[in-house]
N, CA, C and O atoms as CSV, one atom per row, in Angstrom:
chain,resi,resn,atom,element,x,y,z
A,1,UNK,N,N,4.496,-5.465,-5.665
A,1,UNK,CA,C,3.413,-5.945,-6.488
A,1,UNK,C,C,2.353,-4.866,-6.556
A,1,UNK,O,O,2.256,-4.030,-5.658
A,2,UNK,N,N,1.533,-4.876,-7.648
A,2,UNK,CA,C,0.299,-3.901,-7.860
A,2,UNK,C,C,-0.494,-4.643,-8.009
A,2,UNK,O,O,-0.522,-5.697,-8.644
A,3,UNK,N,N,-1.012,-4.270,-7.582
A,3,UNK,CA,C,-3.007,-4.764,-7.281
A,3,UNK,C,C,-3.490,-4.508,-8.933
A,3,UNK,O,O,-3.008,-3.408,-9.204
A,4,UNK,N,N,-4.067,-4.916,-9.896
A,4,UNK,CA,C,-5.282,-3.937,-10.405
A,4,UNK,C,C,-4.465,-3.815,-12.361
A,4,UNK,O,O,-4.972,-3.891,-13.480
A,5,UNK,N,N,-2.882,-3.578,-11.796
A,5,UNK,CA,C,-2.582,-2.779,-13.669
A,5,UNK,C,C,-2.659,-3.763,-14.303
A,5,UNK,O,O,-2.783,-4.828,-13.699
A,6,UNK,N,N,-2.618,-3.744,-15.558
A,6,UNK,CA,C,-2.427,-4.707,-16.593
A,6,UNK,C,C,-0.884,-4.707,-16.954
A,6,UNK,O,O,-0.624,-3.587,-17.394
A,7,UNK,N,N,-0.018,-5.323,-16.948
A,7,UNK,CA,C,1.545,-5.043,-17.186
A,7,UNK,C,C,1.850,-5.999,-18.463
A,7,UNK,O,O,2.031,-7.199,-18.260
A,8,UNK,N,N,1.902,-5.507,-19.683
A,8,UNK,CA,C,2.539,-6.544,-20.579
A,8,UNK,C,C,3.708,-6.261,-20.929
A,8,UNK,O,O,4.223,-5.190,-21.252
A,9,UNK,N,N,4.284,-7.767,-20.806
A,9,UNK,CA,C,5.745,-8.200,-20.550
A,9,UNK,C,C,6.492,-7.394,-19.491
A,9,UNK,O,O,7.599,-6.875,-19.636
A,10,UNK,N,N,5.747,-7.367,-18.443
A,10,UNK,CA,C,6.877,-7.208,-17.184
A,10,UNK,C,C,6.478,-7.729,-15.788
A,10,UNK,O,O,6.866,-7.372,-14.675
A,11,UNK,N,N,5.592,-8.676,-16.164
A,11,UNK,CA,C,5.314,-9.586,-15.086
A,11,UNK,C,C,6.513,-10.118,-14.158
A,11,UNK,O,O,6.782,-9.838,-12.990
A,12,UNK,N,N,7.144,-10.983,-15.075
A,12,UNK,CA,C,8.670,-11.436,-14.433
A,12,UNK,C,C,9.105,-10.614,-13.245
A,12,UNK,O,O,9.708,-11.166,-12.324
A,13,UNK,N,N,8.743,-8.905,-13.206
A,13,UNK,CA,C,9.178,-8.469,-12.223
A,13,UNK,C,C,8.451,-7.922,-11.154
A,13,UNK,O,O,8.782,-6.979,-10.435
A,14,UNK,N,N,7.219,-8.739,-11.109
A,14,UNK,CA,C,5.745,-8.697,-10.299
A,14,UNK,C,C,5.875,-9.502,-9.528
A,14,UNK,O,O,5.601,-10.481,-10.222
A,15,UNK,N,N,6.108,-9.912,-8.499
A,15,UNK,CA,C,6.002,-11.159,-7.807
A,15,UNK,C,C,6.948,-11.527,-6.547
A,15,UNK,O,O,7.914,-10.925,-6.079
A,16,UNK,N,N,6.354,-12.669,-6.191
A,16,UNK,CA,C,7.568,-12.362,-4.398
A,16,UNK,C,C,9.004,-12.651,-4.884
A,16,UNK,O,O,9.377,-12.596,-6.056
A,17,UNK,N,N,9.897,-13.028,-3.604
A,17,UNK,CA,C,11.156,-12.687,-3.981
A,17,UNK,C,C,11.540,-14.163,-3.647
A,17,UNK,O,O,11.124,-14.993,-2.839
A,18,UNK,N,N,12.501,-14.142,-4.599
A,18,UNK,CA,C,13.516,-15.744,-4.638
A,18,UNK,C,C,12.314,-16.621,-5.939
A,18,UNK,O,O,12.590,-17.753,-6.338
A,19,UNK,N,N,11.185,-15.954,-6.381
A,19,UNK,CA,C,10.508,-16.708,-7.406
A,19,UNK,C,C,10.514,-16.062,-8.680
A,19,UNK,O,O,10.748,-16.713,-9.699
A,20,UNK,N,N,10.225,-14.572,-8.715
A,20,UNK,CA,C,10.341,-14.232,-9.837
A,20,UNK,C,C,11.561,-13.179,-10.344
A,20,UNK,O,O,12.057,-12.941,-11.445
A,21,UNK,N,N,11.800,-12.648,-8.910
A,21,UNK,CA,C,13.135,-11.782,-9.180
A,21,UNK,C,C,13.827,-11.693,-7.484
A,21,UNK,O,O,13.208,-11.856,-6.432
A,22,UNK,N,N,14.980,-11.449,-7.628
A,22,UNK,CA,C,15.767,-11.491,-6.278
A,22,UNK,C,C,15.242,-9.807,-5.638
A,22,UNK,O,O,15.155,-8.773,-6.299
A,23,UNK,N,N,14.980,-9.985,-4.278
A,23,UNK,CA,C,14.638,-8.704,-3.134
A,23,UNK,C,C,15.525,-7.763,-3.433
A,23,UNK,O,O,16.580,-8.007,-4.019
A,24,UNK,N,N,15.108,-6.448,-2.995
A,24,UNK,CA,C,15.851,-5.708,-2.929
A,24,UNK,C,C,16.759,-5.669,-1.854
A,24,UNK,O,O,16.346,-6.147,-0.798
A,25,UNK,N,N,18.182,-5.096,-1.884
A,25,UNK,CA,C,18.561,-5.416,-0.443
A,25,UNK,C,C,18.517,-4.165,0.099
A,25,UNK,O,O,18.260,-3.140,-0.533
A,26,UNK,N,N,18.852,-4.262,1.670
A,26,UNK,CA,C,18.852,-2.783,2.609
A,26,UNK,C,C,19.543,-2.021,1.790
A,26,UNK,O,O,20.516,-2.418,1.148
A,27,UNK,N,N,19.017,-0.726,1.759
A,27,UNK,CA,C,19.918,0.603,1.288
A,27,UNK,C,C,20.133,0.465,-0.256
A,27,UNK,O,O,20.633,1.424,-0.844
A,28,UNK,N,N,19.845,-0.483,-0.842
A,28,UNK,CA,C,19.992,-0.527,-2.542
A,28,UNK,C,C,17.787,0.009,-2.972
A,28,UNK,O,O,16.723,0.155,-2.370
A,29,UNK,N,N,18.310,0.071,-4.241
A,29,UNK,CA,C,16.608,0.748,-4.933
A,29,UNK,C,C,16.604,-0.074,-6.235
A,29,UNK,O,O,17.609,-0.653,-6.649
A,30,UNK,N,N,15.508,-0.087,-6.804
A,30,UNK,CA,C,14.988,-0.746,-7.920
A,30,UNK,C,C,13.976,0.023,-8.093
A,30,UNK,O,O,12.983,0.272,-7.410
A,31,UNK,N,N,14.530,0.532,-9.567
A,31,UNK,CA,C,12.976,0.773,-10.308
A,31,UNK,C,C,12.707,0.016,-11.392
A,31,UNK,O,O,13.502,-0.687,-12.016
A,32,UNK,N,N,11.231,0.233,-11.649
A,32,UNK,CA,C,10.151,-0.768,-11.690
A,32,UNK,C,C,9.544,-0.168,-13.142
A,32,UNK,O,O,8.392,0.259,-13.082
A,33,UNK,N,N,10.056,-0.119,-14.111
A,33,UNK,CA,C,9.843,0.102,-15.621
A,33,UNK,C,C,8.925,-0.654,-16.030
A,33,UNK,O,O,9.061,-1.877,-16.074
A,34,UNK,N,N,7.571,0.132,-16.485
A,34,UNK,CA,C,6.168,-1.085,-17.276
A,34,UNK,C,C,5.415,0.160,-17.644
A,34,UNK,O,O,5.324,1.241,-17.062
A,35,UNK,N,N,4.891,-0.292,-18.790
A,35,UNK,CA,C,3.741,0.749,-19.342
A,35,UNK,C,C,2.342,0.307,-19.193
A,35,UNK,O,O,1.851,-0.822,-19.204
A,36,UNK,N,N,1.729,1.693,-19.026
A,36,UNK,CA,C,0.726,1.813,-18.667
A,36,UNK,C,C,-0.430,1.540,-20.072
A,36,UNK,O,O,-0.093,2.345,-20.941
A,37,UNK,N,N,-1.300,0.935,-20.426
A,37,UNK,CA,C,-2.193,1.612,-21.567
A,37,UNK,C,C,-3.388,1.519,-21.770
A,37,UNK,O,O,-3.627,0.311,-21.768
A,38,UNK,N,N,-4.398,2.134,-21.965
A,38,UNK,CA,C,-5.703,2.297,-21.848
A,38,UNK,C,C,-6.342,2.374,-20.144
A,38,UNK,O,O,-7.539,2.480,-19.874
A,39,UNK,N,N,-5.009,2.276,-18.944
A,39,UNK,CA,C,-5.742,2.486,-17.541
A,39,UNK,C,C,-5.726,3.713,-16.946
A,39,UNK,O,O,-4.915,4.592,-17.235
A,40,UNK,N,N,-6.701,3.825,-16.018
A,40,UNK,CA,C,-6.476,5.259,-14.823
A,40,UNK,C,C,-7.260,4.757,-13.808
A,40,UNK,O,O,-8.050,3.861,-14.107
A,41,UNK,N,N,-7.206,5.159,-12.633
A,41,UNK,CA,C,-7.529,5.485,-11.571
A,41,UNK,C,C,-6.763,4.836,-10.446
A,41,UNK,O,O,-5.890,4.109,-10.919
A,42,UNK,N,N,-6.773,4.834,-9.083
A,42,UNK,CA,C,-5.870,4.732,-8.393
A,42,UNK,C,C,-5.637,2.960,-7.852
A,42,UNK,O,O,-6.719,2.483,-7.509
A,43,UNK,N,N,-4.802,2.256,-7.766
A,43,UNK,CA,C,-4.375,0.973,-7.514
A,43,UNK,C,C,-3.696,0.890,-6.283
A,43,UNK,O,O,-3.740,1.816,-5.474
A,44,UNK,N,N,-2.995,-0.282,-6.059
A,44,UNK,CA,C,-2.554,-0.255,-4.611
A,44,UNK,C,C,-1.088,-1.459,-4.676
A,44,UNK,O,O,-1.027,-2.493,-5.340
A,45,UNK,N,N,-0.196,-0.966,-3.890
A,45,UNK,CA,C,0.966,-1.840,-4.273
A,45,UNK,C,C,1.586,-2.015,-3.128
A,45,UNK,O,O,1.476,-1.214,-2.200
A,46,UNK,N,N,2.508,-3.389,-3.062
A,46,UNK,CA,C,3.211,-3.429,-1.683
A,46,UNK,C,C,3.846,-4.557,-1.708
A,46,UNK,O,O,3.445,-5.585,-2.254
A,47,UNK,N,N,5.089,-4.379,-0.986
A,47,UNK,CA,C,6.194,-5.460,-0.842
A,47,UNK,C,C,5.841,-6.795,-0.739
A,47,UNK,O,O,4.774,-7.074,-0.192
A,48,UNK,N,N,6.747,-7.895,-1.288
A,48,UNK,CA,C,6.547,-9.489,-1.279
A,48,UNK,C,C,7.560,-10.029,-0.519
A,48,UNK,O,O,7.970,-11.106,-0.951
A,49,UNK,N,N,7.979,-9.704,0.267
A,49,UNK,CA,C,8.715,-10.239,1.094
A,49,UNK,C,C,8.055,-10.235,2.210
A,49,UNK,O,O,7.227,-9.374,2.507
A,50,UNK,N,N,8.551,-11.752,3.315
A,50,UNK,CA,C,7.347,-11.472,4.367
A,50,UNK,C,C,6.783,-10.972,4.760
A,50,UNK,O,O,5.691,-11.095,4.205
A,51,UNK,N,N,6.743,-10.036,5.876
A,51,UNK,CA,C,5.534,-9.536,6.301
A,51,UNK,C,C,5.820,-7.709,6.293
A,51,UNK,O,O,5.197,-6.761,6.770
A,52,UNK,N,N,7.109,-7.845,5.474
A,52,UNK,CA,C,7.280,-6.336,5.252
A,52,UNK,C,C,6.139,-5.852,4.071
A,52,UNK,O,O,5.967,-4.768,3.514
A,53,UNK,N,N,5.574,-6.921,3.974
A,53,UNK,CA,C,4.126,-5.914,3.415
A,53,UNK,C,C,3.063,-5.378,4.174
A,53,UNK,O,O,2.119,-4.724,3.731
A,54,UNK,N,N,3.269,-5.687,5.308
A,54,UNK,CA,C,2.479,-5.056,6.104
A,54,UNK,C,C,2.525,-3.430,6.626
A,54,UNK,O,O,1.654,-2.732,7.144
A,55,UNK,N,N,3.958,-3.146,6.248
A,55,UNK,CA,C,4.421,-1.934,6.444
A,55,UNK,C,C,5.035,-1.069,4.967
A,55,UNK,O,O,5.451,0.085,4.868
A,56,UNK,N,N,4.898,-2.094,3.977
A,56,UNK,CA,C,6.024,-0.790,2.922
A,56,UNK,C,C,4.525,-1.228,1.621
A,56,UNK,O,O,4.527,-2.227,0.901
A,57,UNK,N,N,3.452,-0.199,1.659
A,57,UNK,CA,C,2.798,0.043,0.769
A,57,UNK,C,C,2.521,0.831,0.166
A,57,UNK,O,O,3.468,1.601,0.323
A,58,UNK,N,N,1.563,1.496,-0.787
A,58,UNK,CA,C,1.039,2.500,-1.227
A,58,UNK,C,C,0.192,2.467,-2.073
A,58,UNK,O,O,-0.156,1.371,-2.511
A,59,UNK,N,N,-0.612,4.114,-2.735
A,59,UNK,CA,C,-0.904,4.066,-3.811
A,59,UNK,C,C,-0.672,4.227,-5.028
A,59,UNK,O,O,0.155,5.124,-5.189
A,60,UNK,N,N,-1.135,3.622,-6.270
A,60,UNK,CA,C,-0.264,4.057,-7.473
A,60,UNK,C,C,-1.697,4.884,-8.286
A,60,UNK,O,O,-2.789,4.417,-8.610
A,61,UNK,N,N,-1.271,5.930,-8.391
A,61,UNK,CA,C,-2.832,6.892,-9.544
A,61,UNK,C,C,-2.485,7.105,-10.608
A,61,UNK,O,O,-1.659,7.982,-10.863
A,62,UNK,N,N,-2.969,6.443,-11.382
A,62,UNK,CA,C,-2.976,6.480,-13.255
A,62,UNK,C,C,-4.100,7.500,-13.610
A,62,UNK,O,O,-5.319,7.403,-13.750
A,63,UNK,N,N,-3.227,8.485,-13.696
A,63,UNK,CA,C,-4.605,9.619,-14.168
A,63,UNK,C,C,-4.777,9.834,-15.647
A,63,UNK,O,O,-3.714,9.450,-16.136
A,64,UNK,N,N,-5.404,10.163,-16.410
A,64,UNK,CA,C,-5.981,10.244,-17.963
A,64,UNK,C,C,-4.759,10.666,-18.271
A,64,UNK,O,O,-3.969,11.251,-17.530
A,65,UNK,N,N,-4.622,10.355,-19.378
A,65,UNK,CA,C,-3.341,10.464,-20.628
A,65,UNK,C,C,-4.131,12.514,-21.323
A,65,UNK,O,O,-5.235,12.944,-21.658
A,66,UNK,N,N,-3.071,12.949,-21.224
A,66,UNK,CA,C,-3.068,14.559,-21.547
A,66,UNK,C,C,-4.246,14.684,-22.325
A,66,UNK,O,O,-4.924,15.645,-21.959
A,67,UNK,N,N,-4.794,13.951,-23.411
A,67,UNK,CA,C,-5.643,14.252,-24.508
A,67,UNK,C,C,-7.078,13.895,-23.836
A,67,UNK,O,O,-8.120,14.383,-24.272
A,68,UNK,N,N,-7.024,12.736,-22.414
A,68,UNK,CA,C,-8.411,12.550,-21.841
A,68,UNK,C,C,-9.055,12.626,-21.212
A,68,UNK,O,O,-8.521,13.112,-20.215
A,69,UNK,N,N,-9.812,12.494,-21.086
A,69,UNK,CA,C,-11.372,12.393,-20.096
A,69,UNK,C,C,-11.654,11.826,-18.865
A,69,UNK,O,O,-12.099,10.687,-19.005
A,70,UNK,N,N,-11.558,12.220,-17.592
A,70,UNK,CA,C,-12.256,11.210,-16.690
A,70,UNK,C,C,-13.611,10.767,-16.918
A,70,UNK,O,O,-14.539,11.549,-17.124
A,71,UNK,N,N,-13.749,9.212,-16.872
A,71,UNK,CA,C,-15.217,8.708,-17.894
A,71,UNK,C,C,-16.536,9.419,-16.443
A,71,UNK,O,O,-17.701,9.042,-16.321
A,72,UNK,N,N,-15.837,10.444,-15.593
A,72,UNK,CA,C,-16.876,11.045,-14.611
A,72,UNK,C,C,-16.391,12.412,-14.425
A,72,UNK,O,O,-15.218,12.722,-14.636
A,73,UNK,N,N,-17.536,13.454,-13.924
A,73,UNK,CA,C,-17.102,14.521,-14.003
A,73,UNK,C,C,-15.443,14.760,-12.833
A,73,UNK,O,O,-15.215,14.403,-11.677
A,74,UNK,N,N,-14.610,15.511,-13.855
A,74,UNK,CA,C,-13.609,15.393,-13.106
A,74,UNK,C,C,-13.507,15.811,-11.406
A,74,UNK,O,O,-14.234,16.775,-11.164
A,75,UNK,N,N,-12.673,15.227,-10.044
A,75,UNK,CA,C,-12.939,15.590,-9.229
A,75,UNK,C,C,-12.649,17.180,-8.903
A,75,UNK,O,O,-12.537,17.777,-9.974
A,76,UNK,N,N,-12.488,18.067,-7.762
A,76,UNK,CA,C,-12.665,19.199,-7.232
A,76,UNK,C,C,-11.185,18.986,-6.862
A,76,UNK,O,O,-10.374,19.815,-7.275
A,77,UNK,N,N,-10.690,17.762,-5.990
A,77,UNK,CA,C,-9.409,18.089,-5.034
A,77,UNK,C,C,-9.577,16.292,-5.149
A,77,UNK,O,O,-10.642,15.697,-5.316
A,78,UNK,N,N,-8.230,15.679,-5.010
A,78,UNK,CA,C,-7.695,14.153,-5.083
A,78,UNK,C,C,-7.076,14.297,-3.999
A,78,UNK,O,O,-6.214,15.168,-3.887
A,79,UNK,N,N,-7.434,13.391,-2.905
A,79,UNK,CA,C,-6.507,13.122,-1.589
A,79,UNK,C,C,-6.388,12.004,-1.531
A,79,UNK,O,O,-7.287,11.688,-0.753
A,80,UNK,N,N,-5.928,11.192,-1.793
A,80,UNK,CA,C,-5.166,9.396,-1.473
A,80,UNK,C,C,-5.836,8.931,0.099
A,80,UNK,O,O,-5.894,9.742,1.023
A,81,UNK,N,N,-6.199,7.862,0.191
A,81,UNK,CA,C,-6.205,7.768,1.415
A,81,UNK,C,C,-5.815,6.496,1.746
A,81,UNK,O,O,-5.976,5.951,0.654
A,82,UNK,N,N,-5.444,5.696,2.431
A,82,UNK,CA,C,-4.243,4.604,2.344
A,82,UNK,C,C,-4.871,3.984,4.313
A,82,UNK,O,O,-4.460,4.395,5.398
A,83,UNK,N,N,-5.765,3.092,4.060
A,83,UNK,CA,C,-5.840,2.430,5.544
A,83,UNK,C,C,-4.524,1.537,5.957
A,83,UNK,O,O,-3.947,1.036,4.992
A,84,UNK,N,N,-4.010,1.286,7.150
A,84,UNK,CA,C,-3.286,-0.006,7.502
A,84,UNK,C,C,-3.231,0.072,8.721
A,84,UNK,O,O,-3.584,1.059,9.367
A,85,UNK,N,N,-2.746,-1.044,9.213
A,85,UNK,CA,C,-2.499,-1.408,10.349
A,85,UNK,C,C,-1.337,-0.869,11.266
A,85,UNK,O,O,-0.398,-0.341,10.670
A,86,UNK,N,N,-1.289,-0.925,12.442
A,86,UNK,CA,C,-0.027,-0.471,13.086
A,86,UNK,C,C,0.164,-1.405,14.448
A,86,UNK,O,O,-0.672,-1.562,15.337
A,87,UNK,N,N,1.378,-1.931,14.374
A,87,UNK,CA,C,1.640,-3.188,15.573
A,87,UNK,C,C,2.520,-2.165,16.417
A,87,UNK,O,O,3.087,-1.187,15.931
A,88,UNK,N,N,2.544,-2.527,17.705
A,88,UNK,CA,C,3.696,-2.192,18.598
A,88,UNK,C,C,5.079,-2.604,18.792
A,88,UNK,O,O,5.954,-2.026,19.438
A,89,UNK,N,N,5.135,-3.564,18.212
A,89,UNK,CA,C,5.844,-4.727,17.707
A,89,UNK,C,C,6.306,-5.202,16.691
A,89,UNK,O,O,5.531,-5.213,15.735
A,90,UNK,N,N,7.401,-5.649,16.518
A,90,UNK,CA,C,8.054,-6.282,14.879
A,90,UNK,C,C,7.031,-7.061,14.234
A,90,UNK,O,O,6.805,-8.168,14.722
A,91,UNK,N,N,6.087,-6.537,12.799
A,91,UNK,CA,C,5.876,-7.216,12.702
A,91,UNK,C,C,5.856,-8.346,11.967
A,91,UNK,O,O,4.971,-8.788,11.234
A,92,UNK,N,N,7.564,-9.020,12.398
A,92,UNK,CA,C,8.036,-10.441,11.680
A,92,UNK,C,C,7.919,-10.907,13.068
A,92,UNK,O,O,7.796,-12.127,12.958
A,93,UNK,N,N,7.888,-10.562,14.472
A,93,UNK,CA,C,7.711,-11.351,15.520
A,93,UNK,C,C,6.121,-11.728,15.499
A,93,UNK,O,O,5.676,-12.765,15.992
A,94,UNK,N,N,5.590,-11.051,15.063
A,94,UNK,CA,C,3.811,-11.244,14.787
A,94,UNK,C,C,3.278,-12.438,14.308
A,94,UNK,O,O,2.408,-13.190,14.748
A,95,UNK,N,N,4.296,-12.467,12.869
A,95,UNK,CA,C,3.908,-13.966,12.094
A,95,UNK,C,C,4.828,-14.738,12.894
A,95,UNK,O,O,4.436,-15.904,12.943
A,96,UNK,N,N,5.901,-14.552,13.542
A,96,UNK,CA,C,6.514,-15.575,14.159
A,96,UNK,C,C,5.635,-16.792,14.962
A,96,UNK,O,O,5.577,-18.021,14.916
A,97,UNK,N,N,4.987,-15.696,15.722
A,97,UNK,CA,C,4.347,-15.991,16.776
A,97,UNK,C,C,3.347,-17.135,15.895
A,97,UNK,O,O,3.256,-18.306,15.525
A,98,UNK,N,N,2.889,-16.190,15.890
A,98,UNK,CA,C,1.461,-17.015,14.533
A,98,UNK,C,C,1.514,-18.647,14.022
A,98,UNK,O,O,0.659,-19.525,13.907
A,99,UNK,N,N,2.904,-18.577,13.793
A,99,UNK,CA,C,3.628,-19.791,12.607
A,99,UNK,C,C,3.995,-21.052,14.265
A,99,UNK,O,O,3.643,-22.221,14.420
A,100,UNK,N,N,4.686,-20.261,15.071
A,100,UNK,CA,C,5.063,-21.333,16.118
A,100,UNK,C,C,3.579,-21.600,16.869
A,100,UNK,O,O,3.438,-22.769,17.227
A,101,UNK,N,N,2.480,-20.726,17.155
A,101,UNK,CA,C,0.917,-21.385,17.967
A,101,UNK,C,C,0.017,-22.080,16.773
A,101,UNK,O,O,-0.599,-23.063,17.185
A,102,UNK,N,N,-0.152,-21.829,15.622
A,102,UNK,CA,C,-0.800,-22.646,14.662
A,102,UNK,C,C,-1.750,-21.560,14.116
A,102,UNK,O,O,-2.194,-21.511,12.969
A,103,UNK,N,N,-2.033,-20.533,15.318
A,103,UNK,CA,C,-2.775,-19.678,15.327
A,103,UNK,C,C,-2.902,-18.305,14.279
A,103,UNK,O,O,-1.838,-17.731,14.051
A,104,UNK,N,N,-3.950,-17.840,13.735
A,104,UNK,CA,C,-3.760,-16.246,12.821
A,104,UNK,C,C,-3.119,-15.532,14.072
A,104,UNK,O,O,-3.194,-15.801,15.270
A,105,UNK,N,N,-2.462,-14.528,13.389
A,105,UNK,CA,C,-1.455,-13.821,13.536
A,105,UNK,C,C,-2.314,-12.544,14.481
A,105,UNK,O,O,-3.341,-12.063,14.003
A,106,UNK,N,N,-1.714,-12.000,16.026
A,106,UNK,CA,C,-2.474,-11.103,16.731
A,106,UNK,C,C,-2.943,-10.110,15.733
A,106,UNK,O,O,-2.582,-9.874,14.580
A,107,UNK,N,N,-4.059,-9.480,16.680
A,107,UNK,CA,C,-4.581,-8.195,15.982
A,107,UNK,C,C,-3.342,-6.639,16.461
A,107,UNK,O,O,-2.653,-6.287,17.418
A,108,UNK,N,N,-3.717,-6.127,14.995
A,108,UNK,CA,C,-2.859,-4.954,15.411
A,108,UNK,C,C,-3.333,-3.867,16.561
A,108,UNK,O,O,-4.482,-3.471,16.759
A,109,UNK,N,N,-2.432,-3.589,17.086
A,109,UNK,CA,C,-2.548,-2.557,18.080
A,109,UNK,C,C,-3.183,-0.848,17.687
A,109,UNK,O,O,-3.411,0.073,18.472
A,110,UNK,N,N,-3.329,-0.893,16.274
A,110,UNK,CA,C,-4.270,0.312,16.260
A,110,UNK,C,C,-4.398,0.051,14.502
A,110,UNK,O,O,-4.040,-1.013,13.998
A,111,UNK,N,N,-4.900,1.069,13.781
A,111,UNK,CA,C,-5.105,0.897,12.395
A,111,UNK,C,C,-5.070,2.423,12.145
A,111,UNK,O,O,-5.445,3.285,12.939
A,112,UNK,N,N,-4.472,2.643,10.702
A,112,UNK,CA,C,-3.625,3.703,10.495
A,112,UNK,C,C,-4.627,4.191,9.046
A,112,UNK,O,O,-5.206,3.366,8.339
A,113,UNK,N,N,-4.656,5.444,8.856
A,113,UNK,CA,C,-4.816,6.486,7.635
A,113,UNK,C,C,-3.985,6.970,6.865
A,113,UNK,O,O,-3.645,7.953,7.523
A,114,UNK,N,N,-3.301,7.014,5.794
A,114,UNK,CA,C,-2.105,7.246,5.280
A,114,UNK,C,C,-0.936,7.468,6.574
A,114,UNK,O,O,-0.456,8.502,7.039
A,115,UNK,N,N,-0.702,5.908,6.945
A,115,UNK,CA,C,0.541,6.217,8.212
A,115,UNK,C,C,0.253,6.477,9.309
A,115,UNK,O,O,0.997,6.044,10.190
A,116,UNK,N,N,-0.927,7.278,9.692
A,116,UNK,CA,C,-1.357,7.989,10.857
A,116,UNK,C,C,-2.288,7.120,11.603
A,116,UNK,O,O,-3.372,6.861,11.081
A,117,UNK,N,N,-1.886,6.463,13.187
A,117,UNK,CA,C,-3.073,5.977,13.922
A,117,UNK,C,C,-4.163,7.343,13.940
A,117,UNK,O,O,-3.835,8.313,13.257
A,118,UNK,N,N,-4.885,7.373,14.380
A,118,UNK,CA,C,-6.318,8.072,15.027
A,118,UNK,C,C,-6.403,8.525,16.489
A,118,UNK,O,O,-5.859,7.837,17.352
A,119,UNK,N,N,-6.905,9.385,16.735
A,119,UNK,CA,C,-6.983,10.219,17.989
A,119,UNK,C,C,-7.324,8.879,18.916
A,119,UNK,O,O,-6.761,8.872,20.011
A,120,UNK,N,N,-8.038,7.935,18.658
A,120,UNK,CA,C,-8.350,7.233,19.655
A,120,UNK,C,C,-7.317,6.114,20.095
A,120,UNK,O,O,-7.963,5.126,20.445
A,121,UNK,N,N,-6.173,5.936,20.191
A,121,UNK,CA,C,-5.080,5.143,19.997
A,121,UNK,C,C,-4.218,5.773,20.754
A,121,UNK,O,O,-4.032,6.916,20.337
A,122,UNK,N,N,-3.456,5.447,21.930
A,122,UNK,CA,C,-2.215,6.136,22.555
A,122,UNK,C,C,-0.704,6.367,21.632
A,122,UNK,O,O,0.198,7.036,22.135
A,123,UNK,N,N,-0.593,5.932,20.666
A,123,UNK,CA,C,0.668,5.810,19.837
A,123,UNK,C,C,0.050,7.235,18.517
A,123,UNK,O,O,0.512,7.330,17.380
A,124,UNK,N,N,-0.876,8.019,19.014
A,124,UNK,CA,C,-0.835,8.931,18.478
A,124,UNK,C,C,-0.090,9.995,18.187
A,124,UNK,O,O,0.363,10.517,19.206
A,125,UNK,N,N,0.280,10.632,16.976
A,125,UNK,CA,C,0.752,11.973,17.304
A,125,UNK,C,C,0.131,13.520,17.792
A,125,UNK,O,O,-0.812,14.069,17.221
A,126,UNK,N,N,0.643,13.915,18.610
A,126,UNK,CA,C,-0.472,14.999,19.112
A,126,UNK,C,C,-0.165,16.325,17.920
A,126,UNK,O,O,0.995,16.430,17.522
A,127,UNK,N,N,-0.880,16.988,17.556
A,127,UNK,CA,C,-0.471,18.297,16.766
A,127,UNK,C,C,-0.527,18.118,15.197
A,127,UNK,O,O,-0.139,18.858,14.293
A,128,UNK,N,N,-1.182,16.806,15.182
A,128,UNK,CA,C,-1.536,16.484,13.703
A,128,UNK,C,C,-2.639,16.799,13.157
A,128,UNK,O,O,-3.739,16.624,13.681
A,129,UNK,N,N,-2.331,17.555,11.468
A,129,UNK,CA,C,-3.682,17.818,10.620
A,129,UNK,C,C,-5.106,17.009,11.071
A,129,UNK,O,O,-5.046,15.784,11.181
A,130,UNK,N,N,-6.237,17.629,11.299
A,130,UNK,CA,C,-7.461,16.475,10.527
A,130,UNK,C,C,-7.780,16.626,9.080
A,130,UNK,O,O,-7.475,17.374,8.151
A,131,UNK,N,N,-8.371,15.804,9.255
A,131,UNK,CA,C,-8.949,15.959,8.015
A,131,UNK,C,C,-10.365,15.558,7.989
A,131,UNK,O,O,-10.668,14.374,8.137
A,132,UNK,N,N,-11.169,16.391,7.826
A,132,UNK,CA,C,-12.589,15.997,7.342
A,132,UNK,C,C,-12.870,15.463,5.939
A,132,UNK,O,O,-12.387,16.025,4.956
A,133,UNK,N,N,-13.703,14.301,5.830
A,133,UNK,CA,C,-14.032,13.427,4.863
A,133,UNK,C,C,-15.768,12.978,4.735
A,133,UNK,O,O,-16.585,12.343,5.403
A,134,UNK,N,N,-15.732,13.682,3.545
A,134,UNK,CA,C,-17.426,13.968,3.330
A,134,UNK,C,C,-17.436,12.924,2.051
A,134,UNK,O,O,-17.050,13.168,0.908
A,135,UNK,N,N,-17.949,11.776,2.531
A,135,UNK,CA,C,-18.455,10.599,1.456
A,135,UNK,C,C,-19.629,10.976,0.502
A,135,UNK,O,O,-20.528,11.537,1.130
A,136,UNK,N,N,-19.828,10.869,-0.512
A,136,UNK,CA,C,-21.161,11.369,-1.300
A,136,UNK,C,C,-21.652,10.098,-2.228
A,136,UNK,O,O,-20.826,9.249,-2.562
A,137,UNK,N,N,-22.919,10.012,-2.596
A,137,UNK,CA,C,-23.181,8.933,-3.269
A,137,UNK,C,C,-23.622,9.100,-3.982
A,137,UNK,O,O,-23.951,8.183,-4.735
């Protein structure tokens, strides 16, 4: 699913699985044919099947059509940046859990930057890029 596009006539293939179209299975692919028109900038998309959305996401960037304009001065450098979560644990045992105590579902064991926990997290990788990130307003 995508967050954000406008999709005409391909909704039908927007949506969780067993309602609007059958899952993909292990090791098979589907692509995902829809036009874009009059949008840009970056959106966000991710699996409908249980809680494998917690792990299979991304971004989608609709950048200006060849002839246009960013309606702002164009940027310097585009880096994606993609927050999520990271469990230690399956996390379909997560909602398991969740569904059998009545209870929301534990907190994750660290929270991730495109994929990457943070120096402050033991499930780090050691020898990884930083990256400095200068917000401007």
């Amino acid at each position: 699913m995508s967050h954000g596009i406008r999709q005409l006539r391909s909704g039908w293939a927007d949506g969780p699985a067993y309602i609007t179209q059958c899952p993909v299975q292990t090791g098979q692919t589907y692509t995902y044919n829809f036009t874009v028109n009059g949008q840009r900038g970056t959106l966000f998309w991710h699996a409908h099947i249980s809680w494998l959305r917690s792990s299979l996401y991304g971004p989608i960037i609709i950048l200006p059509a060849g002839n246009q304009t960013y309606p702002f001065q164009a940027p310097y450098k585009e880096i994606p940046i993609v927050f999520g979560e990271w469990w230690n644990v399956d996390p379909e045992a997560v909602i398991n859990q969740a569904m059998q105590t009545g209870g929301g579902p534990n907190v994750s064991d660290a929270y991730t930057m495109n994929g990457l926990p943070g120096p402050l997290y033991n499930c780090s990788s050691k020898g990884k890029p930083l990256m400095t990130i200068k917000f401007v307003r």
